[in-house]
DSSP file (Angstrom, degrees, kcal/mol; ACC not computed):
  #  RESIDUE AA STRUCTURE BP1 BP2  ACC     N-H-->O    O-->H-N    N-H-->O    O-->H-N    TCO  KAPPA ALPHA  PHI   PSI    X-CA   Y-CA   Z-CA
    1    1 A X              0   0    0      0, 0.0     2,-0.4     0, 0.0    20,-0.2   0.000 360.0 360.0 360.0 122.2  -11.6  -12.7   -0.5
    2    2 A X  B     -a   21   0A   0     18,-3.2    20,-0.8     1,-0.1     2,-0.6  -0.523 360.0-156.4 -81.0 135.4   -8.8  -14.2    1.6
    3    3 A X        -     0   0    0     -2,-0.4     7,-0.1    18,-0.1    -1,-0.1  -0.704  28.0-113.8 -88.9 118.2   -7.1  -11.6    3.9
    4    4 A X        -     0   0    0     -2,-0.6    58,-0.5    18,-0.1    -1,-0.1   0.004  20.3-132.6 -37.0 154.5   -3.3  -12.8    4.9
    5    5 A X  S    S+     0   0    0      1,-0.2     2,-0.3    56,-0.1    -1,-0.1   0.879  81.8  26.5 -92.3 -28.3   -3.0  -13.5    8.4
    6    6 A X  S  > S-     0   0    0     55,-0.1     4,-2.5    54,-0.1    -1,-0.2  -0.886  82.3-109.9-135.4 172.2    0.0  -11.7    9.0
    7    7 A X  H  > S+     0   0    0     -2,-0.3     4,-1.3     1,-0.2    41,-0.2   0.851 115.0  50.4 -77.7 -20.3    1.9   -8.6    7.5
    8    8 A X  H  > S+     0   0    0      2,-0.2     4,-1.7     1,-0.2    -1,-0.2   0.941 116.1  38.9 -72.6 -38.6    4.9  -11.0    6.0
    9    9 A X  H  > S+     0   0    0      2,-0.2     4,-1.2     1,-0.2     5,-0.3   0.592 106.1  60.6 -89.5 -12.5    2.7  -13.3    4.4
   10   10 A X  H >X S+     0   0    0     -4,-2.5     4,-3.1     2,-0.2     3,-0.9   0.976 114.7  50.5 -78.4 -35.2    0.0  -10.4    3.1
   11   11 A X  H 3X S+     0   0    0     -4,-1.3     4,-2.5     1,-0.3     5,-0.2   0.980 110.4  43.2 -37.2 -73.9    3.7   -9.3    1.2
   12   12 A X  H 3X S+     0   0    0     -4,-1.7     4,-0.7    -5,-0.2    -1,-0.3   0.407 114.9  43.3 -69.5  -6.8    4.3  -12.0    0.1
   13   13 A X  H XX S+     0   0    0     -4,-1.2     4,-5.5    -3,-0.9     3,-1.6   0.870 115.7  58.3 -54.2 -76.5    0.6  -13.0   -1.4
   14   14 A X  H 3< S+     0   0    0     -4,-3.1    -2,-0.2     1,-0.3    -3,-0.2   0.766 112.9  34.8 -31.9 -53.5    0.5   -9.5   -2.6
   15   15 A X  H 3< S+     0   0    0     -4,-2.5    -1,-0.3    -5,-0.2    -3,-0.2   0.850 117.2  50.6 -72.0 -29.7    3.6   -9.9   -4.5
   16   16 A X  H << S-     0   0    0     -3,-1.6    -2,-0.2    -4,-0.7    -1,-0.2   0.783 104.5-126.3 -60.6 -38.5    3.1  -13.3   -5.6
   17   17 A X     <  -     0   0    0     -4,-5.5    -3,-0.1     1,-0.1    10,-0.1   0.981  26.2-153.4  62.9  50.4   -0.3  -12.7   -6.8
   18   18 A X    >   -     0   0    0     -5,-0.4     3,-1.2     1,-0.1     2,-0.1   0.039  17.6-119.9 -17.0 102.9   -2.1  -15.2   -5.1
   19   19 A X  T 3  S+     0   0    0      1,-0.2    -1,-0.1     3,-0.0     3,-0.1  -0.550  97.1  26.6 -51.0 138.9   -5.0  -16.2   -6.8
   20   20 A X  T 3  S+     0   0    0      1,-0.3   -18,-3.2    -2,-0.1     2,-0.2   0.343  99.1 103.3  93.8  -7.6   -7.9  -15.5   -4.5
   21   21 A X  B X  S-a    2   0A   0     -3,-1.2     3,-1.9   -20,-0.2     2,-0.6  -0.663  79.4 -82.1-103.1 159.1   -6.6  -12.9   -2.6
   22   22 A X  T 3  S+     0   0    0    -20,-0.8    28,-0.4     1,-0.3   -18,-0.1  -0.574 117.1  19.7 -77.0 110.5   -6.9   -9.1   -2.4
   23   23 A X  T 3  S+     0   0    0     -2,-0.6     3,-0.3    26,-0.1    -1,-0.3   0.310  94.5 120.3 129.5  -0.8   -4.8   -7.3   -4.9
   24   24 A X    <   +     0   0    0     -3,-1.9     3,-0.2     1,-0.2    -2,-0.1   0.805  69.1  44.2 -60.2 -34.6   -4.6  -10.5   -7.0
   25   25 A X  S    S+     0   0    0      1,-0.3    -1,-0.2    -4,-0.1     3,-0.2   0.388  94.3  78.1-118.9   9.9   -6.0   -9.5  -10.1
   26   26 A X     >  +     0   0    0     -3,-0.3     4,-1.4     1,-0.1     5,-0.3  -0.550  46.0 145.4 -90.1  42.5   -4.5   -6.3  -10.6
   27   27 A X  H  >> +     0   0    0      3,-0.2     4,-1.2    -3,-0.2     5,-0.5   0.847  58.1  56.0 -32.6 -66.6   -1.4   -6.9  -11.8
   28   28 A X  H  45S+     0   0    0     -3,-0.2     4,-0.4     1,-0.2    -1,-0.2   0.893 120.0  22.8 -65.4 -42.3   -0.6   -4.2  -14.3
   29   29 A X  H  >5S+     0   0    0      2,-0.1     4,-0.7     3,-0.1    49,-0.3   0.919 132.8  37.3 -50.9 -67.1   -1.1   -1.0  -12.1
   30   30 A X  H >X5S+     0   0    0     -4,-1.4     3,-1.4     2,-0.2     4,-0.7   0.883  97.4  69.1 -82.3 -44.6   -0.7   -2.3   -8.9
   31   31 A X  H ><5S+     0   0    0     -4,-1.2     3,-7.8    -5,-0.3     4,-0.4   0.893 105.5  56.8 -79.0 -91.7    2.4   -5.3   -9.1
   32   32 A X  H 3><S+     0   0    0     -5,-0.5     4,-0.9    -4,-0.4    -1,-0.3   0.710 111.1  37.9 -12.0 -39.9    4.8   -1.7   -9.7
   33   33 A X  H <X S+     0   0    0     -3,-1.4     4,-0.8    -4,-0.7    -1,-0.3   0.567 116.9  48.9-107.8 -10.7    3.9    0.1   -6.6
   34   34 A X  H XX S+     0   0    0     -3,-7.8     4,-1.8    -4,-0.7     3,-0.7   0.825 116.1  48.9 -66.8 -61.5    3.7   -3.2   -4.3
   35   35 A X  H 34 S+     0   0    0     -4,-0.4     4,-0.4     1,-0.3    -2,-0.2   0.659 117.3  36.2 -33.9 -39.3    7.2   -4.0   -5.8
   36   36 A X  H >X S+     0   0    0     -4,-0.9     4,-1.2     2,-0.2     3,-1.1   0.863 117.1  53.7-107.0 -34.7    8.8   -0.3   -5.2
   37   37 A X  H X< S+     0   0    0     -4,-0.8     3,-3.4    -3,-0.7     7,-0.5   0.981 106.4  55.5 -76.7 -50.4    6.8    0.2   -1.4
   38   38 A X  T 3< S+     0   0    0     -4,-1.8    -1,-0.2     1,-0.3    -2,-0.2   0.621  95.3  69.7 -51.9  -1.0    8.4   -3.3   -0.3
   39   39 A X  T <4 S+     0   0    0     -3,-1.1     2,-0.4    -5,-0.4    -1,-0.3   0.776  88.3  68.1 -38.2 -56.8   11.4   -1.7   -1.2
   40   40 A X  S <X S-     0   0    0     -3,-3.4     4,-5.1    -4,-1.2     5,-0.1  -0.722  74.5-149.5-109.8 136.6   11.1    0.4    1.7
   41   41 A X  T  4 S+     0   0    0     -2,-0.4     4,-0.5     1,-0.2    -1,-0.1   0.733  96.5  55.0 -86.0 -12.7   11.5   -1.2    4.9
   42   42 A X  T >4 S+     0   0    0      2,-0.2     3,-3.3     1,-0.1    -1,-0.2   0.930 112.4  41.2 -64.6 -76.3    9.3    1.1    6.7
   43   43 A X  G >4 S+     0   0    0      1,-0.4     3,-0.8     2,-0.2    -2,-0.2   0.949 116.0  53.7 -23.2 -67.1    6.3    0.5    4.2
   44   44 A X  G 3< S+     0   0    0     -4,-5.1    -1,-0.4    -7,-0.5    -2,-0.2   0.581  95.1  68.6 -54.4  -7.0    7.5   -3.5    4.4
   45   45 A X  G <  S+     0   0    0     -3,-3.3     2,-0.3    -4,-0.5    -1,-0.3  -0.250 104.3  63.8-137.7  17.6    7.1   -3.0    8.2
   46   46 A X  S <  S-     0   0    0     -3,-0.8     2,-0.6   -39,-0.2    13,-0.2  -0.984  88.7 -88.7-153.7 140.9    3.1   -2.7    7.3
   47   47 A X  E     -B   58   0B   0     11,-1.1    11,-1.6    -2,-0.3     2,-0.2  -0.420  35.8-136.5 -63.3  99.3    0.3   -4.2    6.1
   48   48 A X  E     +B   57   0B   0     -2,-0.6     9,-0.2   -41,-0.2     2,-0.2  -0.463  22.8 179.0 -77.6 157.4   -0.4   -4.0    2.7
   49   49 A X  E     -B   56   0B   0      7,-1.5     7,-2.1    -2,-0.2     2,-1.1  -0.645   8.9-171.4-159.4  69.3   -4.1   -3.2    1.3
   50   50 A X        +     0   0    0    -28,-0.4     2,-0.4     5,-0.3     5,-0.2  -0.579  19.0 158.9 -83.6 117.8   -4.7   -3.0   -1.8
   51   51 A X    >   -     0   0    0     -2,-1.1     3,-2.4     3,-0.5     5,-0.1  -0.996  61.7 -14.2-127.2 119.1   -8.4   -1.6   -2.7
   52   52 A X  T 3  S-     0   0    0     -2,-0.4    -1,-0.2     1,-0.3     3,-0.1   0.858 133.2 -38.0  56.0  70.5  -10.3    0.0   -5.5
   53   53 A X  T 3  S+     0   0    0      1,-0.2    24,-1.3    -3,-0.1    -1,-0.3   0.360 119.1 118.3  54.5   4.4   -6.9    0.9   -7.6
   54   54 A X  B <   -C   76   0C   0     -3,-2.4    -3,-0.5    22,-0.2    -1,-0.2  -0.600  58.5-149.1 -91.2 167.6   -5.0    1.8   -4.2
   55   55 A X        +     0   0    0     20,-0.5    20,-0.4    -2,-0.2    -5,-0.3  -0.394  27.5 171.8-108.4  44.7   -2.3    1.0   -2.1
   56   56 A X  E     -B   49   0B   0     -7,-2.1    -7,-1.5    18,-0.1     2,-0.3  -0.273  20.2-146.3 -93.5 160.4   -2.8    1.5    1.7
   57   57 A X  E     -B   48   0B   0     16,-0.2     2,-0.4    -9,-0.2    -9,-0.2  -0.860  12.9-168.9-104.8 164.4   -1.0    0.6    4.2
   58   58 A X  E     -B   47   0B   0    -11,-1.6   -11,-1.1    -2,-0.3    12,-0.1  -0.840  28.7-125.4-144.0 151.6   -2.1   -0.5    8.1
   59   59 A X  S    S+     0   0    0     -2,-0.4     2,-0.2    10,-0.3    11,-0.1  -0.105  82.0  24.6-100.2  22.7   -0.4   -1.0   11.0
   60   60 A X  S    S-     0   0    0      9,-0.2    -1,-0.2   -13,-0.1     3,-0.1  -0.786  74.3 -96.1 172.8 160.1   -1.5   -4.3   11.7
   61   61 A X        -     0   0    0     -2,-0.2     2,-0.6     1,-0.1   -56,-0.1   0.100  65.4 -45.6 -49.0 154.9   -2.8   -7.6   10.6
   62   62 A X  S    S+     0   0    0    -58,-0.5     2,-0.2     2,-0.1    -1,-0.1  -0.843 108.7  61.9 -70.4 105.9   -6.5   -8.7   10.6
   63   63 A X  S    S-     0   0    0     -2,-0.6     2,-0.2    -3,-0.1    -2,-0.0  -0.040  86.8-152.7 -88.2 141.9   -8.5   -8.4   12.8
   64   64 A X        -     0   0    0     -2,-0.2     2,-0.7     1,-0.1    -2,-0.1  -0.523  21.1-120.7-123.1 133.8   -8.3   -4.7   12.6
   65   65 A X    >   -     0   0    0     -2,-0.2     3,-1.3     1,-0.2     4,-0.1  -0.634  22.5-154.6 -83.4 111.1   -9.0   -2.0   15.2
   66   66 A X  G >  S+     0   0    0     -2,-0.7     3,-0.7     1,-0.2     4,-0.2   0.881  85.5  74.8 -70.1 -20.1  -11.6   -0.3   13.2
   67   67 A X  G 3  S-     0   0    0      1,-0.2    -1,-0.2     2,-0.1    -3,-0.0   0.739 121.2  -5.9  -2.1 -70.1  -10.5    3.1   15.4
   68   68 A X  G <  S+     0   0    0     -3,-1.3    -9,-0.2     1,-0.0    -1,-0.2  -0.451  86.9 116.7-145.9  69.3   -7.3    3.5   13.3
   69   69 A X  S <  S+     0   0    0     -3,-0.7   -10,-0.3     1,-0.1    -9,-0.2   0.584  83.2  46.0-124.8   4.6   -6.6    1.2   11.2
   70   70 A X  S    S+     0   0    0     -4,-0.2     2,-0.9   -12,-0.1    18,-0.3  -0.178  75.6 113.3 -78.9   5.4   -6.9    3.7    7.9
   71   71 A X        +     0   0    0     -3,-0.1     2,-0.4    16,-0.1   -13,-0.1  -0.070  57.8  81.9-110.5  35.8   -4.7    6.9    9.2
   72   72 A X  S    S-     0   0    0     -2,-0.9     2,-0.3   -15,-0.1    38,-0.1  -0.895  85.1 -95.2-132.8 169.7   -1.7    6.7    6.9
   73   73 A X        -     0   0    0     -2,-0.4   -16,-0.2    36,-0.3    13,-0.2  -0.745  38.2-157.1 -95.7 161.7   -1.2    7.8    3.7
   74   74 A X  E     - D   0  85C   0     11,-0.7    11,-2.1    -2,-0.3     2,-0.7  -0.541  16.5-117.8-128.8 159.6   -1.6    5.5    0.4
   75   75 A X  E     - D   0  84C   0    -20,-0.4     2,-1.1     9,-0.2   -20,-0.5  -0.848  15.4-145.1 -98.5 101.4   -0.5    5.3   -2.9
   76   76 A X  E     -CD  54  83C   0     -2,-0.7     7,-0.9     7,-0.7   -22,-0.2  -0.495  25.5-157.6 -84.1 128.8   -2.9    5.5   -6.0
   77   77 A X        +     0   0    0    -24,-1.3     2,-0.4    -2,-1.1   -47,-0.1  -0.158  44.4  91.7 -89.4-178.4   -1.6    3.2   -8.7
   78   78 A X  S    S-     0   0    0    -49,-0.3     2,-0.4   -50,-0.1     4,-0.1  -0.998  82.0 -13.9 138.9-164.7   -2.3    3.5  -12.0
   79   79 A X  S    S-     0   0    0     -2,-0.4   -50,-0.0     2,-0.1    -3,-0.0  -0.944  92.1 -36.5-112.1 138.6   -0.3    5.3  -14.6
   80   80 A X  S    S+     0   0    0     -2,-0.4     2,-0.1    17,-0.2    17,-0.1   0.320 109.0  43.2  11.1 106.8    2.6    8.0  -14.1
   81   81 A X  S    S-     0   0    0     15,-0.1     2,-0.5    17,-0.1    16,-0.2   0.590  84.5-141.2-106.4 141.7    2.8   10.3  -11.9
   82   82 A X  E     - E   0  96C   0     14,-1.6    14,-3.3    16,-0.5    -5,-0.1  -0.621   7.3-140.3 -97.1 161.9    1.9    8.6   -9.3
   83   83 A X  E     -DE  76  95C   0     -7,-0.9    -7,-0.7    -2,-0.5     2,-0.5  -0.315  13.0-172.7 -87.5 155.1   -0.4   10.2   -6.6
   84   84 A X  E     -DE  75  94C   0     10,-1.0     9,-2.0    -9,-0.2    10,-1.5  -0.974  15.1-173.2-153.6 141.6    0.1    9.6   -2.7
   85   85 A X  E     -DE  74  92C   0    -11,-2.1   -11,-0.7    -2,-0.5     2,-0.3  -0.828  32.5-103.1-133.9 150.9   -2.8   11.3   -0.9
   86   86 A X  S >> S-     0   0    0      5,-2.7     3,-0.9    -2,-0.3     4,-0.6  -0.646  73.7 -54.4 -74.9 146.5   -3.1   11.6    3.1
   87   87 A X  G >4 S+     0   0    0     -2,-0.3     3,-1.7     1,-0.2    -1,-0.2   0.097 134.3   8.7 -31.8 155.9   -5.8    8.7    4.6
   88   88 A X  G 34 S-     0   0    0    -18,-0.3    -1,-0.2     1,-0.2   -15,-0.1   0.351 122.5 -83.5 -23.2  53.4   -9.1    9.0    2.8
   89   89 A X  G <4 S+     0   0    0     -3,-0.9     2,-1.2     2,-0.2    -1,-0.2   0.571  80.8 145.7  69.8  29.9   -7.7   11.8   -0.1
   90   90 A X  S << S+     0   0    0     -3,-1.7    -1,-0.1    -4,-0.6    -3,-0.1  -0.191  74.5   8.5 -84.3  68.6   -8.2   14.6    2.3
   91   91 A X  S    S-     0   0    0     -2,-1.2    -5,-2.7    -5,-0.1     2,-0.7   0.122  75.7-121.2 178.8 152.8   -5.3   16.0    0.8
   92   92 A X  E     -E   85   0C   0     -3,-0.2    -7,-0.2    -7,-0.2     3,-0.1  -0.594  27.6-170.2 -88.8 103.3   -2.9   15.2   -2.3
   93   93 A X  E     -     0   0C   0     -9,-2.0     2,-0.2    -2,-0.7    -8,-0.2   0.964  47.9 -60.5 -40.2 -61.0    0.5   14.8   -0.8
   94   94 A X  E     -E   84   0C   0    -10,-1.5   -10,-1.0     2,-0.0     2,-0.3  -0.915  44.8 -94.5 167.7 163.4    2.6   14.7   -3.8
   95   95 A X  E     -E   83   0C   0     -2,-0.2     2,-0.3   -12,-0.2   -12,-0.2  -0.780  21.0-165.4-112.8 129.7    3.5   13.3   -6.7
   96   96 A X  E     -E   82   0C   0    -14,-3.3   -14,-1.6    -2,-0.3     6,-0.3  -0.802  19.0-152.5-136.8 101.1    6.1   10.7   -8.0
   97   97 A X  S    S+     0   0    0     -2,-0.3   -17,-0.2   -16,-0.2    -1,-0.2   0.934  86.3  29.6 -40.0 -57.1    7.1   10.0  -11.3
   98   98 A X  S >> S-     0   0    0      1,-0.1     4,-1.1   -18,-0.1     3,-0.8  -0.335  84.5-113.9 -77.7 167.7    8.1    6.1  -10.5
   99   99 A X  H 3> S+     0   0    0      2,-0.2     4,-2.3     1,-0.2     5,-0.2   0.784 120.0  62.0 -81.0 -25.2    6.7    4.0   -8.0
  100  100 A X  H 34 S+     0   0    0      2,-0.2    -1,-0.2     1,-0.2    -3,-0.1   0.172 109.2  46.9 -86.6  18.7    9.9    4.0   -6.1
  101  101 A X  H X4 S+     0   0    0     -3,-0.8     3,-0.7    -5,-0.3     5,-0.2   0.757 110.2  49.5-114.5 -38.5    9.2    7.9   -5.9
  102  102 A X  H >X S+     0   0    0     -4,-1.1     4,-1.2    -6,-0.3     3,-0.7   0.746 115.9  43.1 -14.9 -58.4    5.7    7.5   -4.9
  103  103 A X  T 3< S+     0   0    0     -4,-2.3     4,-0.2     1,-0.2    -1,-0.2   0.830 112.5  55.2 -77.8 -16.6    6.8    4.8   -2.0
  104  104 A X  T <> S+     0   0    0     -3,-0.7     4,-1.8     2,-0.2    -2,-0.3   0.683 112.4  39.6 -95.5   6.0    9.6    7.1   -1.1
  105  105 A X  H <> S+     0   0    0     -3,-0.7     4,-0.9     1,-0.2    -2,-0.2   0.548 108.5  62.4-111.7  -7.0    7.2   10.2   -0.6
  106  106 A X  H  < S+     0   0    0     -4,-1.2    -1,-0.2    -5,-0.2    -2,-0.2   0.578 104.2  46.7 -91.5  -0.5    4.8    8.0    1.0
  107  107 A X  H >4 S+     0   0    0     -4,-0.2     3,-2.4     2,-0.1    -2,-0.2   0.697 110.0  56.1 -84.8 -63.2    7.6    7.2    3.8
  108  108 A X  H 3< S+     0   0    0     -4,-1.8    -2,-0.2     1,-0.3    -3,-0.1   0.689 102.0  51.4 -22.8 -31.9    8.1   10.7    4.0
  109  109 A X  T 3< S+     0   0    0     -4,-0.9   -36,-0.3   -36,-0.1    -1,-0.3   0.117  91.6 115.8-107.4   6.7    4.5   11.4    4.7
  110  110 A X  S <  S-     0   0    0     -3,-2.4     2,-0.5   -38,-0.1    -3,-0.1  -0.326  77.1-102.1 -57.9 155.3    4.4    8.7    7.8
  111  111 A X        -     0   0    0     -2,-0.1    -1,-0.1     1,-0.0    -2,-0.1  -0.713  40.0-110.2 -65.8 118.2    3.9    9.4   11.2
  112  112 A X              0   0    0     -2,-0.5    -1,-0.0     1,-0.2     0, 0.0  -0.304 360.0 360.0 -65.3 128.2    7.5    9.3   13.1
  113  113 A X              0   0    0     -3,-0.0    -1,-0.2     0, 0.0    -2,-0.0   0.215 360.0 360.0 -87.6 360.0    6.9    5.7   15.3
């Protein structure tokens, strides 16, 4: 699977819904929660990463510093309400009826930069 090279063009794949790419073929679930976290310019300001009915975001482009390159919280997509969990689910943030409540609690739940 091709990984974007940089965090503008993995948006834009993501949204487009590149054949051949990660996040391609998951339209119905996932297309709602790219749409509403590129919304938010913080979120857009990150590498999207979509895996196994999630959303994560990274803080940089591939190749990835395998250190920290997982330590934020993510969105699971799906259907209503969506969930937003802390990096690898160790704990259920919160809940958002929309996706554009779900990206906005998942800015909430960032680390201040």
């Amino acid at each position: 699977m091709s990984e974007a090279p940089d965090i503008p063009t993995a948006w834009q794949w993501l949204l487009e819904r590149r054949p051949g790419t990660r996040g391609h073929y998951d339209t119905a679930s996932l297309l709602p929660i790219a749409e509403a976290a590129h919304a938010e310019p913080r979120l857009r300001a990150l590498y999207p990463f979509p895996t196994h009915g999630t959303l994560h975001f990274l803080r940089s482009a591939p190749p990835w510093d395998p250190s920290g390159r997982d330590d934020l919280p993510f969105i699971l997509a799906g259907a209503p309400p969506y969930r937003v969990y802390a990096s690898g689910y160790a704990e259920l943030l919160g809940e958002g009826a929309t996706p554009e409540e779900a990206a906005a609690l998942a800015v909430a739940n960032l680390p201040p930069e």
